[in-house]
C-alpha positions as CSV (number, residue, x, y, z in Angstrom):
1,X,0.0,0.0,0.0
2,X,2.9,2.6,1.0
3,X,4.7,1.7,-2.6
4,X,1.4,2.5,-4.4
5,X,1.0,5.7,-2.8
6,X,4.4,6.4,-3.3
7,X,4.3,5.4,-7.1
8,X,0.8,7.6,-7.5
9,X,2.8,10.5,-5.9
10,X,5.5,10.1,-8.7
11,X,2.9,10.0,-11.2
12,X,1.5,13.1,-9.9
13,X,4.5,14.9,-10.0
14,X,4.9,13.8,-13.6
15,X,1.7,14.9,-14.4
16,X,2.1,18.4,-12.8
17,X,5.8,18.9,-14.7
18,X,4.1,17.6,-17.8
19,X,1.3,20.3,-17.3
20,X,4.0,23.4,-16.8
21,X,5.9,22.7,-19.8
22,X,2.4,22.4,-21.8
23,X,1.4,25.8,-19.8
24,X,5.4,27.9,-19.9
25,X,6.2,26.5,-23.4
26,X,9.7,25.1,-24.2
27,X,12.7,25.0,-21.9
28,X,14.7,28.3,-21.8
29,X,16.8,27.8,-25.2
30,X,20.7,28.2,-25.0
31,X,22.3,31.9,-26.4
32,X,24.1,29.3,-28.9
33,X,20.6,28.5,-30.3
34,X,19.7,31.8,-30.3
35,X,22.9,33.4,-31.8
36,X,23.0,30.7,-34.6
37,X,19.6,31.2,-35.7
38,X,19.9,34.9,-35.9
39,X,23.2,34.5,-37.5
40,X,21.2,32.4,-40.4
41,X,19.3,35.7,-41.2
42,X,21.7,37.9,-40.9
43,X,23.7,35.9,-43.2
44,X,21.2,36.4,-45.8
45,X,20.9,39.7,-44.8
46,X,24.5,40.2,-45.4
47,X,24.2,38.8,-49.0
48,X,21.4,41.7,-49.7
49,X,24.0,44.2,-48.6
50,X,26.6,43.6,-50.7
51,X,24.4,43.5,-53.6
52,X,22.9,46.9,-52.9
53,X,25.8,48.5,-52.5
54,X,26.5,47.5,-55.4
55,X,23.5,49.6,-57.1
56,X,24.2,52.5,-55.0
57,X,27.1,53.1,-57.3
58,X,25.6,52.6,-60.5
59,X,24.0,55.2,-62.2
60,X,20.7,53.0,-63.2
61,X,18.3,50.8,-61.2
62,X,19.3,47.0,-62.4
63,X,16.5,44.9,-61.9
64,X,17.8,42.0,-62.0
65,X,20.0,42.8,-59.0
66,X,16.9,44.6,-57.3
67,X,14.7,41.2,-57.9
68,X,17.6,39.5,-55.7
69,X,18.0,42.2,-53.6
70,X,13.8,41.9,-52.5
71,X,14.1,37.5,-52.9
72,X,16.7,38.0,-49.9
73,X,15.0,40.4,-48.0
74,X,11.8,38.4,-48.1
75,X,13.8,35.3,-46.7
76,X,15.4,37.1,-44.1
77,X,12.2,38.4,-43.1
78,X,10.3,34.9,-43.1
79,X,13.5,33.8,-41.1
80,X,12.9,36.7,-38.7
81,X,9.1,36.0,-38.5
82,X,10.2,32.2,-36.9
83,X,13.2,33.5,-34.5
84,X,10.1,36.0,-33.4
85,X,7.7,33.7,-32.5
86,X,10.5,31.3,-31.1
87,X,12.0,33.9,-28.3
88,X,10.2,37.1,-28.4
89,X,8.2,35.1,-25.1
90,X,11.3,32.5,-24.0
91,X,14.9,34.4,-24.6
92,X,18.0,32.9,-23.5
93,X,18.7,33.6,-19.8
94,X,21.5,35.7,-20.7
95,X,18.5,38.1,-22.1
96,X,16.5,37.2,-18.9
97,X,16.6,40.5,-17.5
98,X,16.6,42.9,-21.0
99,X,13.2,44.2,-20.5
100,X,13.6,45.5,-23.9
101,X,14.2,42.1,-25.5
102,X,11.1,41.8,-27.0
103,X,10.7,45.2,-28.4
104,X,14.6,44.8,-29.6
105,X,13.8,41.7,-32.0
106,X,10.9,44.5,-33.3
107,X,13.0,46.6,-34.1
108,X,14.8,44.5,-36.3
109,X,11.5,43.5,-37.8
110,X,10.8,47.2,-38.5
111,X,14.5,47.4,-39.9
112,X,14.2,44.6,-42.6
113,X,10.9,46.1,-43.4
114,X,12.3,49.6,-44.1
115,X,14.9,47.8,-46.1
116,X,12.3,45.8,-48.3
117,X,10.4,49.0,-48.8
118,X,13.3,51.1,-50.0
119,X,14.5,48.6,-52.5
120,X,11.7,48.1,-54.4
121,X,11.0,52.1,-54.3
122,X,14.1,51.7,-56.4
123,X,16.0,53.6,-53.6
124,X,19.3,51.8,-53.1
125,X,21.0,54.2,-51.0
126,X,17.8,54.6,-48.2
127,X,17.4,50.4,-48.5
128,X,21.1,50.4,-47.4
129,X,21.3,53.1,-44.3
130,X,18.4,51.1,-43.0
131,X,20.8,48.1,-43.4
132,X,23.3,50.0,-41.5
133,X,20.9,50.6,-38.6
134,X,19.7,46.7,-38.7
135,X,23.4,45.3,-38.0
136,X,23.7,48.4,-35.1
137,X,20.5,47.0,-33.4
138,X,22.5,43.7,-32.8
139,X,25.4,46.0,-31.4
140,X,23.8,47.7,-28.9
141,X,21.7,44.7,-27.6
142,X,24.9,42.8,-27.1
143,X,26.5,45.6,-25.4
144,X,23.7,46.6,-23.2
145,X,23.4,42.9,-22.1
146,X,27.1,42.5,-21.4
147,X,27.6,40.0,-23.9
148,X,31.1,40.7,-26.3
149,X,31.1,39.6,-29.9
150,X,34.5,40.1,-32.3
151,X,31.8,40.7,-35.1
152,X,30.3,44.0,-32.8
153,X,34.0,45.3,-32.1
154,X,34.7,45.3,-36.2
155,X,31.4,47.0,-36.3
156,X,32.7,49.7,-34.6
157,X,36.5,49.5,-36.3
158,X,34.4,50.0,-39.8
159,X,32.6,52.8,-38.7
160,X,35.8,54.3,-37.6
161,X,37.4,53.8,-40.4
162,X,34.6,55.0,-42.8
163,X,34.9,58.3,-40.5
164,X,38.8,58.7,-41.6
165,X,38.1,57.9,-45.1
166,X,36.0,61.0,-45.2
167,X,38.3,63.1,-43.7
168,X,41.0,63.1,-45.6
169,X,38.4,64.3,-48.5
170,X,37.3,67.0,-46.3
171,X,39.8,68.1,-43.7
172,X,43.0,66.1,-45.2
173,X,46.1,64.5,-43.2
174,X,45.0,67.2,-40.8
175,X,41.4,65.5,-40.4
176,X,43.0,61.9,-40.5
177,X,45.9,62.3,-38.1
178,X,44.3,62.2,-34.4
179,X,41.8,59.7,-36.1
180,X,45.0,56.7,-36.3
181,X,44.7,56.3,-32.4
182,X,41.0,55.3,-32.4
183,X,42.0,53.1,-35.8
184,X,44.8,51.1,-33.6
185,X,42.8,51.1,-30.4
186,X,39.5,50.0,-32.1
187,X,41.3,47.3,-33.9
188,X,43.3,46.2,-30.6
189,X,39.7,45.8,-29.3
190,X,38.8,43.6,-32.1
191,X,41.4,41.2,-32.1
192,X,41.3,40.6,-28.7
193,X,37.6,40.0,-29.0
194,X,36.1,36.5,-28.1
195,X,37.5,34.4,-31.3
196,X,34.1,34.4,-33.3
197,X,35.0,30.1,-34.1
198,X,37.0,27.3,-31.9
199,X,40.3,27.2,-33.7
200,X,39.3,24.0,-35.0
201,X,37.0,25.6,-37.3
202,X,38.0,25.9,-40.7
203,X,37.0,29.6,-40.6
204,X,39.2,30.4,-37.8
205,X,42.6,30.6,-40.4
206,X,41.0,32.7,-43.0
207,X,39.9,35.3,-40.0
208,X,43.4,35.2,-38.4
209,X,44.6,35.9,-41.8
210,X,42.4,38.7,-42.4
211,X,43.2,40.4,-39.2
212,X,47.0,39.8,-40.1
213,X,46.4,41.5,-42.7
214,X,44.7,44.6,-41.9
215,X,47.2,45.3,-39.0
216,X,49.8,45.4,-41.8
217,X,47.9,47.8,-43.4
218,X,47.3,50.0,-40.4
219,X,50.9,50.0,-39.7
220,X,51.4,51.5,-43.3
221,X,48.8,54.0,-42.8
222,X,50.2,55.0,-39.7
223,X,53.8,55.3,-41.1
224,X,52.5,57.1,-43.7
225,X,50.4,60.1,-42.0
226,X,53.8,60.2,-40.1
227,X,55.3,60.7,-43.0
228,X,52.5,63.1,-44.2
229,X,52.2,61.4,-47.8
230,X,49.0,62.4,-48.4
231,X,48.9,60.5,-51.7
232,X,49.9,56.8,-49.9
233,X,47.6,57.6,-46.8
234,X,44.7,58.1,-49.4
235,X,45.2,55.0,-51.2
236,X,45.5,53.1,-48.0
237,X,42.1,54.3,-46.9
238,X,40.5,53.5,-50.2
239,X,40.9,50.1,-49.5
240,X,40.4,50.4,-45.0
241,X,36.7,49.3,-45.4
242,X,37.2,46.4,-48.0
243,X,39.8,45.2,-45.3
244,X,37.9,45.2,-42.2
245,X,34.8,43.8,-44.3
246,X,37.1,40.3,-44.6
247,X,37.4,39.5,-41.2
248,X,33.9,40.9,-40.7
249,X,32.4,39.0,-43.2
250,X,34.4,36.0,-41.6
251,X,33.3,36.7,-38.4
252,X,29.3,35.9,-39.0
């Protein structure tokens, strides 16, 4: 009689976890699961980008390019609409405490939306700042959550670097000078970033490679604005952005 009651109470017990899970929804997913499905999209996402910056620099629309351009976008979205409906309710426990976790994954939404609507307006420059302001979203919500990413850190090493390239068109090597200790400090920051792969990924050499790379060139651009050849430091920072976009690219 004891071991019945004590099997019924196990049974009861089953019952009552079965019920929560049915009543909560899945177990809290892991920020692996989380990151890797919001890398998928992004991933496409990134594809989209490169094409419309592309069109920004022709002088016509190309519709075959926009046609891709919107096919991308409408995946990422779909994809988006899933990873929605998957966390917006049940986000990792690292996003636990983000109050603004559900609104953040909105925002992104809103984002992709923007950059749909832009495109097929035939407005390749608008489709692309909206782009811009997508991949900072993910920035800021890994920064205000206290989670580091190499890809964030080369985020802000771009930016940076985009911010010298116009200088020295509108202020010179006076404008690019005091802008070489941010370069070397944002780039310190990304290479001692959390490796974005184990080093067993096949990735990983490619990346290091990249990185290698781009210090060699921000050496030479800093030897150069010593040297105040204004000619060298503007070729050197013709090429800054498709450097960084290697190990960024890399990196997702």
């Amino acid at each position: 009689m004891k071991n019945a009651k004590i099997v019924m109470g196990c049974l009861l017990m089953l019952v009552i976890a079965a019920a929560n899970i049915t009543a909560f929804g899945q177990t809290t997913p892991t920020l692996a699961r989380f990151d890797e499905d919001v890398a998928q999209c992004r991933r496409v996402v990134r594809d989209y980008c490169a094409i419309v910056q592309q069109m920004m620099q022709e002088p016509r629309m190309d519709q075959a390019k926009q046609e891709k351009g919107l096919a991308l976008l409408r995946d990422a979205r779909a994809q988006w609409v899933r990873i929605q409906e998957q966390y917006k309710s049940n986000p990792p426990r690292e996003y636990a405490a983000d109050a603004q976790f559900k609104a953040r994954l909105q925002d992104f939404a809103n984002a992709l939306e923007d950059m749909e609507k832009a495109l097929a307006a035939g407005d390749a420059r608008r489709s692309f700042i909206a782009c811009g302001f997508g991949c900072g979203l993910f920035v800021s919500m890994h920064e205000e959550n206290g989670l580091a990413y190499a890809l964030d850190a080369l985020f802000h090493l771009r930016k940076t670097a985009k911010t010298t390239q116009a200088l020295i068109k509108t202020r010179g090597l006076d404008g690019v000078r005091p802008m070489i200790p941010a370069l070397i400090q944002k780039f310190e920051q990304a290479l001692h970033a959390p490796a974005p792969w184990p080093e067993s990924d096949e990735r990983m050499k490619p990346y290091r490679e990249a990185m290698s790379d781009f210090s060699k060139d921000l050496d030479e651009l800093s030897a150069a604005v010593a040297e105040e050849d204004a000619k060298k430091v503007s070729a050197i920072l013709s090429q800054l952005t498709n450097m960084i976009n290697r190990p960024y690219t890399l990196a997702l």
